[in-house]
C-alpha positions as CSV (number, residue, x, y, z in Angstrom):
1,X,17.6,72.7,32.6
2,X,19.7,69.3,32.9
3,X,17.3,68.3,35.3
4,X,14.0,68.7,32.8
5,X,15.9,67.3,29.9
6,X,17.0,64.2,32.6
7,X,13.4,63.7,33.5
8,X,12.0,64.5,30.2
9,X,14.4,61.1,28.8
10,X,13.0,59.2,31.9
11,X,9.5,60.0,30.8
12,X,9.6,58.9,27.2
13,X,11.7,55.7,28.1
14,X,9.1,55.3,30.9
15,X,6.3,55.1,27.8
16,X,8.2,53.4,25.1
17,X,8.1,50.5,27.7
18,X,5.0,50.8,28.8
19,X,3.7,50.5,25.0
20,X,6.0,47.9,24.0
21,X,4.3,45.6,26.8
22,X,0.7,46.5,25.6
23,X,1.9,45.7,22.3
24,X,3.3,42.3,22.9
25,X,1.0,41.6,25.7
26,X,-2.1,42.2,23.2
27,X,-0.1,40.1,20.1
28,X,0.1,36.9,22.9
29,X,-3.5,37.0,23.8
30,X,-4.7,37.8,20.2
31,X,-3.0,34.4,18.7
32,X,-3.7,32.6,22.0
33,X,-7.7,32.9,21.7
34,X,-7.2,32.4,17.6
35,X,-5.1,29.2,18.5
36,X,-7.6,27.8,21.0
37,X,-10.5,28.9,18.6
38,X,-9.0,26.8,15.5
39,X,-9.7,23.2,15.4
40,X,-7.8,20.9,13.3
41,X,-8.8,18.3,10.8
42,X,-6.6,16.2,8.4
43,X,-7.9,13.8,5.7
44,X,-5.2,12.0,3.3
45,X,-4.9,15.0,1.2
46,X,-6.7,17.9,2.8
47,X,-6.2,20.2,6.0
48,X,-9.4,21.2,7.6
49,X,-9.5,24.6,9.6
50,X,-12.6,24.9,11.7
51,X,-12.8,28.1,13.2
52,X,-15.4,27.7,16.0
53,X,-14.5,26.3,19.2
54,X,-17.2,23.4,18.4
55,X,-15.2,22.4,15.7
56,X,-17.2,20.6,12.8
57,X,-20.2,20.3,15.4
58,X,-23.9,22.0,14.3
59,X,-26.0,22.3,17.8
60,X,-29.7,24.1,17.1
61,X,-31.2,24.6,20.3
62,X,-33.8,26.9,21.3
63,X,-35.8,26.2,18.3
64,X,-37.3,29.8,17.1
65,X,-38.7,30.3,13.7
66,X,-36.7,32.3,11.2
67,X,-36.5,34.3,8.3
68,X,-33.8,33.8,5.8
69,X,-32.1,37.0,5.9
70,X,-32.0,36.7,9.8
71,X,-31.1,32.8,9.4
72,X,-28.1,34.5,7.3
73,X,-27.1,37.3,9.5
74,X,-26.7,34.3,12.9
75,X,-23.1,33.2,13.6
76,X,-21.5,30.8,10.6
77,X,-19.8,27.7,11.5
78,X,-17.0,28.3,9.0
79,X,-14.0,26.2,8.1
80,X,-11.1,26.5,5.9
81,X,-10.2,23.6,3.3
82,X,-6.5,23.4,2.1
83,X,-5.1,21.1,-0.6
84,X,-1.4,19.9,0.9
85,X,-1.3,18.2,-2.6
86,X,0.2,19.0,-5.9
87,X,-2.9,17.5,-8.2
88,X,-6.4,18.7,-7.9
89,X,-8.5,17.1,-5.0
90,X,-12.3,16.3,-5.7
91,X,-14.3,16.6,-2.4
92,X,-17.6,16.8,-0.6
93,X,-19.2,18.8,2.3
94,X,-22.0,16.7,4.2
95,X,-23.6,17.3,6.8
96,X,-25.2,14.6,9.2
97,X,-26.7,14.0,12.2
98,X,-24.6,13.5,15.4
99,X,-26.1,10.0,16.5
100,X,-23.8,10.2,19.3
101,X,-24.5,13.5,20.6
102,X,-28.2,12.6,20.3
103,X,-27.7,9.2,21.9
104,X,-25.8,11.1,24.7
105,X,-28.5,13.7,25.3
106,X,-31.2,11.1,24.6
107,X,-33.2,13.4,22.6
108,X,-34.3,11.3,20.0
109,X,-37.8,12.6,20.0
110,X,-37.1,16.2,20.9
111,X,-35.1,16.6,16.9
112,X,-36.7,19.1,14.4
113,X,-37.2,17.6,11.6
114,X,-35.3,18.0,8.5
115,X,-38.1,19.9,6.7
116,X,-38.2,22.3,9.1
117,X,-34.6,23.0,8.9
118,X,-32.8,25.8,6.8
119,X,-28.8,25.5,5.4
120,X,-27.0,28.3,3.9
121,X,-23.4,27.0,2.0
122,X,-21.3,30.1,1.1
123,X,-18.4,29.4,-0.7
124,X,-15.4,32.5,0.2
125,X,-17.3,35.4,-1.4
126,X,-20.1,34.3,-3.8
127,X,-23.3,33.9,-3.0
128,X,-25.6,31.9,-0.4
129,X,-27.1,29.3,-1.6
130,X,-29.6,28.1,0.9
131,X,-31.1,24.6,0.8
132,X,-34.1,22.5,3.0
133,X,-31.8,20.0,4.8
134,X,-34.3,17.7,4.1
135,X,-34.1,17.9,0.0
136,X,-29.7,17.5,0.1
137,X,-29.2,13.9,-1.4
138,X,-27.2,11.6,1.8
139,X,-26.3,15.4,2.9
140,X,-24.3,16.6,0.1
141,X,-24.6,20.5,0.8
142,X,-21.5,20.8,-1.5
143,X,-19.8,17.9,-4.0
144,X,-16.9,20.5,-5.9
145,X,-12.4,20.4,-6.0
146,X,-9.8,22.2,-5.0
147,X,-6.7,22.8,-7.1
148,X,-3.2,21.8,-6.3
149,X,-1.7,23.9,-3.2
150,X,-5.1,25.4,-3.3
151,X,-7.0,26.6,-0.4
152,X,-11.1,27.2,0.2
153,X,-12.9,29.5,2.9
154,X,-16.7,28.4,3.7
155,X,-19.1,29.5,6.2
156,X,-22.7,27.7,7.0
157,X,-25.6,29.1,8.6
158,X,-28.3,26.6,10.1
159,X,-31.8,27.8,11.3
160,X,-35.7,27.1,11.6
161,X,-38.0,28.6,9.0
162,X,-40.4,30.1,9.2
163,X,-42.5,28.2,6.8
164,X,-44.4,26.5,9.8
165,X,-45.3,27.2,12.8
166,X,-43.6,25.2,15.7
167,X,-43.8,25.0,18.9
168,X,-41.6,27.0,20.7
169,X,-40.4,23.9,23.1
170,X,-37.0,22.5,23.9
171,X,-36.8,21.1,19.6
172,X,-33.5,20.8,18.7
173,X,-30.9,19.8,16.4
174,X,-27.4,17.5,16.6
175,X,-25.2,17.2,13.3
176,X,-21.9,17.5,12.0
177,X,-20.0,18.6,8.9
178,X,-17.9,16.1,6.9
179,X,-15.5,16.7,4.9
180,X,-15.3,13.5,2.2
181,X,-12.5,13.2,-0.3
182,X,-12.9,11.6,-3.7
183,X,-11.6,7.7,-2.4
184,X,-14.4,8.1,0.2
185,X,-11.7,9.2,3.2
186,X,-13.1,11.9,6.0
187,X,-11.4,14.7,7.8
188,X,-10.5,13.3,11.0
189,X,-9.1,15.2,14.1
């Protein structure tokens, strides 16, 4: 009997170690992955989360027509927008083209065009609203504030509609999303 109560000790010590290890093992990796996943952007007044290893870059490629309920359901880019301020912070979200990712690639004459280009804004838990890109004024997706101490999620979807049909070739499309404060100041990493 000592000798099954002796071994019996062994065996849940044995365990309790073996699950602390999985436990912190699996804590370690979860936060490293978030960590290198997160990119950081700071403007005078605001901290910008970007939660995609791309950070604020938008890269269409593989140009296929969608519908907007399957344009919806693709991966976001999404960000998160805090206001390290004690006053309310007026901002805008714009998105533009990447003129030096598309000088890079040289591909200048391989871009969809703008018509042909679907944007969905949602702002935390309200609802899409989905725009052309070609009929945002200078890009404005979303001109709104944030109160003091406040903080924002938002998640954009880009895709092709389906409006027309394109060739299915190597079209493709190079922005970026810019966050612009009130005295005309963007998020910069």
């Amino acid at each position: 009997m000592y000798n099954y109560r002796k071994e019996r000790i062994r065996n849940i010590v044995i365990v309790t170690i073996i699950l602390l290890i999985a436990i912190f093992s699996t804590r370690y990796i979860y936060y490293k992955f978030k960590d290198e996943r997160n990119i950081d952007y700071n403007s005078t007044s605001l901290e910008i989360t970007y939660h995609e290893k791309t950070g604020n870059k938008i890269t269409l490629e593989k140009a296929n027509p969608l519908s907007d309920s399957v344009g919806l359901s693709q991966h976001p880019y999404s960000f998160t927008i805090k206001n390290n301020l004690t006053e309310e912070v007026h901002y805008k979200i714009v998105i533009k083209d990447d003129r030096q990712c598309i000088k890079e690639d040289d591909c200048d004459n391989k871009l969809i065009s703008k018509d042909l280009l679907r944007v969905s804004i949602k702002d935390g838990k309200k609802e899409n609203k989905i725009y052309k890109l070609s009929e945002l004024e200078n890009g404005v997706l979303l001109d709104t504030s944030l109160k003091a101490l406040g903080e924002k999620e938002y998640s954009i979807h880009v895709w092709v509609t389906r409006e027309e049909e394109i060739e299915k070739s190597n079209l493709h499309y190079h922005g970026t999303i810019e966050i612009i404060e009130e005295d005309n100041s963007v998020a910069m990493r």
